[in-house]
C-alpha positions in Angstrom: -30.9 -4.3 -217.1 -28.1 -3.3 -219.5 -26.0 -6.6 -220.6 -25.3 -7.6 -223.8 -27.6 -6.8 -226.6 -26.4 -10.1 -228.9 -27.8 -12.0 -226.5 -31.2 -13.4 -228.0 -32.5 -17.0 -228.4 -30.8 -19.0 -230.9 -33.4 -21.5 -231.4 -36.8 -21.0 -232.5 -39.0 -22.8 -229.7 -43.1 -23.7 -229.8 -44.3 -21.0 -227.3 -41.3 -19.0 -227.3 -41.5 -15.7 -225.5 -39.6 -13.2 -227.2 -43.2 -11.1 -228.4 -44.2 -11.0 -224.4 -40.6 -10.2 -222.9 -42.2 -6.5 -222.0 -45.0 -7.7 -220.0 -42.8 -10.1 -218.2 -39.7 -9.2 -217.7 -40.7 -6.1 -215.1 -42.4 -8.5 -213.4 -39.2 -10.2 -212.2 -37.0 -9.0 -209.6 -34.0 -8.1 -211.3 -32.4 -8.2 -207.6 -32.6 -12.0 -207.1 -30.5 -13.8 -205.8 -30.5 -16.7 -208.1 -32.8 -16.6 -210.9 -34.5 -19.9 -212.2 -36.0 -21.2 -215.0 -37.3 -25.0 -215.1 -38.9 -25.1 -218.3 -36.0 -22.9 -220.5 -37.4 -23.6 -224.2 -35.6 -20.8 -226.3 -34.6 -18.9 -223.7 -35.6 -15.5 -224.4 -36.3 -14.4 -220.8 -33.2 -15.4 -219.3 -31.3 -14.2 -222.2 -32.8 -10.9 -221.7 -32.3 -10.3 -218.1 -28.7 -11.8 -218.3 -28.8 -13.2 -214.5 -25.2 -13.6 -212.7 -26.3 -16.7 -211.1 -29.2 -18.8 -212.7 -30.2 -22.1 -212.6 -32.2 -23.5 -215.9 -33.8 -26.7 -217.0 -35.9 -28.2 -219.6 -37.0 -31.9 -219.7 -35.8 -31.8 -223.7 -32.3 -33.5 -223.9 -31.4 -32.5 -227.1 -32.0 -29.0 -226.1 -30.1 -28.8 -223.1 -26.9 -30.8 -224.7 -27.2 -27.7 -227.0 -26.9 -25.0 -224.5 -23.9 -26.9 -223.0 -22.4 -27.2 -226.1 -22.4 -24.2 -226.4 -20.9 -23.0 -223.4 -18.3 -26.2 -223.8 -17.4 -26.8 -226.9 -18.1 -23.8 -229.4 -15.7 -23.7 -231.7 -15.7 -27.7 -232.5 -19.8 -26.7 -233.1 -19.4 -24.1 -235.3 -17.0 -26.1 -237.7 -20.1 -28.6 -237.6 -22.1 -26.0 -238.9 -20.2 -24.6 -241.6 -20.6 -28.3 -242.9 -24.3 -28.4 -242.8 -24.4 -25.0 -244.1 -22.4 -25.8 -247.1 -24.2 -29.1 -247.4 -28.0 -27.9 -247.1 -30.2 -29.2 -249.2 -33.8 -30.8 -249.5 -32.3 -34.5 -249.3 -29.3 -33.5 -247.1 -32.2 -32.3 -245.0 -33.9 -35.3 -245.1 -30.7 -37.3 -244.5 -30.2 -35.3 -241.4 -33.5 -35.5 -239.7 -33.1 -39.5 -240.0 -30.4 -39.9 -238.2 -32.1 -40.4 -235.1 -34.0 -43.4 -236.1 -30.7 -45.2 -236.9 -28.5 -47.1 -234.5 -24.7 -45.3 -235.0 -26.7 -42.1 -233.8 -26.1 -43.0 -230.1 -22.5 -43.1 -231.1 -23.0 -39.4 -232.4 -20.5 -36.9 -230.7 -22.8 -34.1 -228.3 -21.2 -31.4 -230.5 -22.8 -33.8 -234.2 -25.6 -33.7 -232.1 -26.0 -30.2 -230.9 -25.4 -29.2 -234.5 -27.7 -31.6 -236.4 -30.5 -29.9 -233.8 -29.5 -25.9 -235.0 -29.4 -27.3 -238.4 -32.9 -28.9 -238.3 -34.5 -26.1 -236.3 -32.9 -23.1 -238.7 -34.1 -25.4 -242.0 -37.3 -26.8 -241.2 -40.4 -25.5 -242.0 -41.8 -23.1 -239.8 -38.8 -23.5 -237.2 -40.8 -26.1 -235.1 -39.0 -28.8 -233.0 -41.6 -31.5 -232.9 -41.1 -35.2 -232.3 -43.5 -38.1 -233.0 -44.5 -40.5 -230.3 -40.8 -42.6 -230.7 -38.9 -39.0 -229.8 -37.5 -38.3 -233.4 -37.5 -35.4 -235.2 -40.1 -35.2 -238.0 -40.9 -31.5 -239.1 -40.2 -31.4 -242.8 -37.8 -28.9 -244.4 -38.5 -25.5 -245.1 -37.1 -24.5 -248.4 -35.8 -21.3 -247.4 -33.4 -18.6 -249.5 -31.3 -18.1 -247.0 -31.0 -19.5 -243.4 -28.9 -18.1 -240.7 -27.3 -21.9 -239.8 -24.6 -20.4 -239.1 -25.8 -17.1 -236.3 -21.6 -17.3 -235.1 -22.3 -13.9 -233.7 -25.4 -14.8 -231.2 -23.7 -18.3 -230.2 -20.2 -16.2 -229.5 -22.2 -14.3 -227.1 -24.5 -17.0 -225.5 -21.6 -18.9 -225.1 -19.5 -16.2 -222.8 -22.8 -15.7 -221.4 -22.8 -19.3 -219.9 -19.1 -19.2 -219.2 -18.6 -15.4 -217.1 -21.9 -16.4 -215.1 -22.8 -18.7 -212.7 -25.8 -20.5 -214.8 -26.2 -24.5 -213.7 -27.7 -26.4 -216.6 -30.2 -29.7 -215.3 -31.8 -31.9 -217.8 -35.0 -33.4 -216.1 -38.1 -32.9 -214.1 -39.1 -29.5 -213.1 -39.5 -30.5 -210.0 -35.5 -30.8 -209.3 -35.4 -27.0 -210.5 -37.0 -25.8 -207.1 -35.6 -27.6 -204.5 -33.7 -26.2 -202.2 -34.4 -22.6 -203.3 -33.2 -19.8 -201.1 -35.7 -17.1 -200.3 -34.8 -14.6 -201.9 -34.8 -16.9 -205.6 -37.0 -15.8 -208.3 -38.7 -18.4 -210.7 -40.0 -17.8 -214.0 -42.3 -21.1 -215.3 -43.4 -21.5 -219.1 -44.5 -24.8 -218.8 -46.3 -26.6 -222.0 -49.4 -24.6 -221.7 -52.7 -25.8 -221.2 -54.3 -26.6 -224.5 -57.3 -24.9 -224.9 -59.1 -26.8 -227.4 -58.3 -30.6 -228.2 -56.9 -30.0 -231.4 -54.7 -26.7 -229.9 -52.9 -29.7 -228.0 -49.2 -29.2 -228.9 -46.5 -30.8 -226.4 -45.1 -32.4 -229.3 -41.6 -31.2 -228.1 -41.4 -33.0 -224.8 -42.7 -36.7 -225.0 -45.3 -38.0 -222.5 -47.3 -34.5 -222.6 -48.5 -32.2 -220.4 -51.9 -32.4 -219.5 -54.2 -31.4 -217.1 -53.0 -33.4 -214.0 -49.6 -32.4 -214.4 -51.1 -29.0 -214.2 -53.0 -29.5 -211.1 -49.3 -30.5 -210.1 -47.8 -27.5 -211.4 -49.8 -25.8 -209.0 -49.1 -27.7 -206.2 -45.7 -26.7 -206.1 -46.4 -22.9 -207.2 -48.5 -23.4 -203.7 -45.3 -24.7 -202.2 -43.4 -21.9 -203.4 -45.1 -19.7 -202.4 -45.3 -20.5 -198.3 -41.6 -20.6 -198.5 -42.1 -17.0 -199.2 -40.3 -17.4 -202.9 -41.5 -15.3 -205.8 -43.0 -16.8 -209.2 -44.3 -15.6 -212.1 -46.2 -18.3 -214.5 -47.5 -18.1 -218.4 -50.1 -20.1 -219.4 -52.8 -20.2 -221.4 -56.1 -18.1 -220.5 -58.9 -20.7 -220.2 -61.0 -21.7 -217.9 -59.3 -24.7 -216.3 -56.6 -22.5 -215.2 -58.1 -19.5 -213.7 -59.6 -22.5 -211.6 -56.9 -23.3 -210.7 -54.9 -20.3 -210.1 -58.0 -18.5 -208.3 -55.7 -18.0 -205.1 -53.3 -15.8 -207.0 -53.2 -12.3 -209.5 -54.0 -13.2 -212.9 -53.1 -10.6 -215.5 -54.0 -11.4 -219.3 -51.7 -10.7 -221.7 -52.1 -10.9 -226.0 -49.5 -12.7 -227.6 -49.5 -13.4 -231.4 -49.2 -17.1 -232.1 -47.7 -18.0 -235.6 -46.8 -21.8 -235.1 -50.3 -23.3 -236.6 -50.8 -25.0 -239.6 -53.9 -23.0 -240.7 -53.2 -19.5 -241.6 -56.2 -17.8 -240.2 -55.5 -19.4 -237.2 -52.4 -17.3 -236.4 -52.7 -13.9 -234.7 -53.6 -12.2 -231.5 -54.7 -14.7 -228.7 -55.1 -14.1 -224.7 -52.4 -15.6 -222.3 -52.5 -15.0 -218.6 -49.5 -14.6 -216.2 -49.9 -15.7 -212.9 -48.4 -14.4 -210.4 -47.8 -14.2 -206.1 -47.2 -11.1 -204.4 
């Protein structure tokens, strides 16, 4: 689909599927009527396939009050970044990241918070969002040359992106994603994968988790999908648990290089699997 080639996530997200967009992107029907996405992450699907009409969700606040700010309030946001651009630092870094463990950062503007998040996620190390068990940011800072804080060509074009199309924006449960779907829909679901060894556990980025019960309830409504005749394609991680679970359905297994882990050796080629309904 030819659209606009600026288009590209413009946040680095755990699991991110930029690598993998040729294996899944032919997979979706370009022809949908409305195309949806309940767990959005980065974004690099959607903002390759450039649907007219979408609808896109993620259970991470901070994330979502940064695509809206994008669409809303973009040239108030840029401003904010020129600042933290001019400012970066190690201890302006530092001084950043605290702010959500202190009181006046309820009183924090979306756009000062939609910034500090592109800050954080362009300057810390290894461009991982990760919270600890309270919900605040704690990656440490990356020491790099030069980061792109300021990527004013890629927001321009995300944010006319949002603003030409018909893209709704929910900040919550999946679940309120894929109600009410009409038939000829198409849904795309990256859910926090399941981990397939206890240590490989990372749902750092959304609090409470996403273990294997709420996969057994991702399922479930894949299964109800799917007898209202709507088409889905899933990523996930190939293990055992879920081609269990996914026995019912096509299974393809994909190899996606993984760079987000702390040991180096770790990193490199691993098997995913795409589920998918005919």
């Amino acid at each position: 689909m030819a659209g606009n080639l600026l288009l590209s996530p413009m946040l680095k997200w755990v699991g991110g599927k930029r690598q993998l967009l040729s294996d899944i992107v032919p997979m979706i029907d370009d022809k949908c009527s409305t195309y949806v996405e309940p767990f959005i992450g980065g974004g690099a699907v959607l903002f390759n396939m450039q649907p007219k009409k979408a609808i896109i969700n993620d259970y991470n606040t901070e994330l979502i009050n940064v695509y809206k700010t994008v669409r809303d309030n973009l040239d108030d946001l840029l401003d904010e970044l020129k600042i933290h651009e001019e400012k970066n630092s190690s201890d302006y870094y530092y001084e950043v990241r605290a702010l959500d463990r202190e009181a006046k950062f309820k009183k924090m503007s979306d756009v000062e918070k939609a910034a500090r998040i592109i800050y954080l996620n362009k300057t810390c190390y290894n461009g991982l969002y990760r919270v600890n068990s309270a919900g605040q940011f704690n990656s440490p800072y990356g020491r790099y040359k030069n980061p792109n804080i300021v990527n004013e060509a890629v927001l321009r074009a995300i944010s006319k992106y949002f603003n030409d199309n018909e893209v709704q924006m929910l900040n919550g449960d999946y679940k309120e994603a894929l109600k009410n779907l009409d038939k000829s829909s198409f849904v795309y679901l990256d859910p926090p994968y399941m981990p397939i060894s206890a240590s490989s556990s990372f749902t750092g980025y959304t609090e409470g988790g996403f273990g294997y019960n709420r996969q057994v309830e991702l399922k479930e409504e894949c299964d109800k999908l799917s007898k209202q005749g709507i088409r889905f394609v899933q990523s996930n991680s190939d293990c055992e648990e879920i081609r269990e679970l996914y026995k019912d359905y096509i299974i393809k297994t994909v190899k996606a290089k993984r760079s987000i882990n702390s040991v180096a050796k770790k990193r490199g080629e691993i098997n995913e699997v795409l589920i998918y309904n005919e």
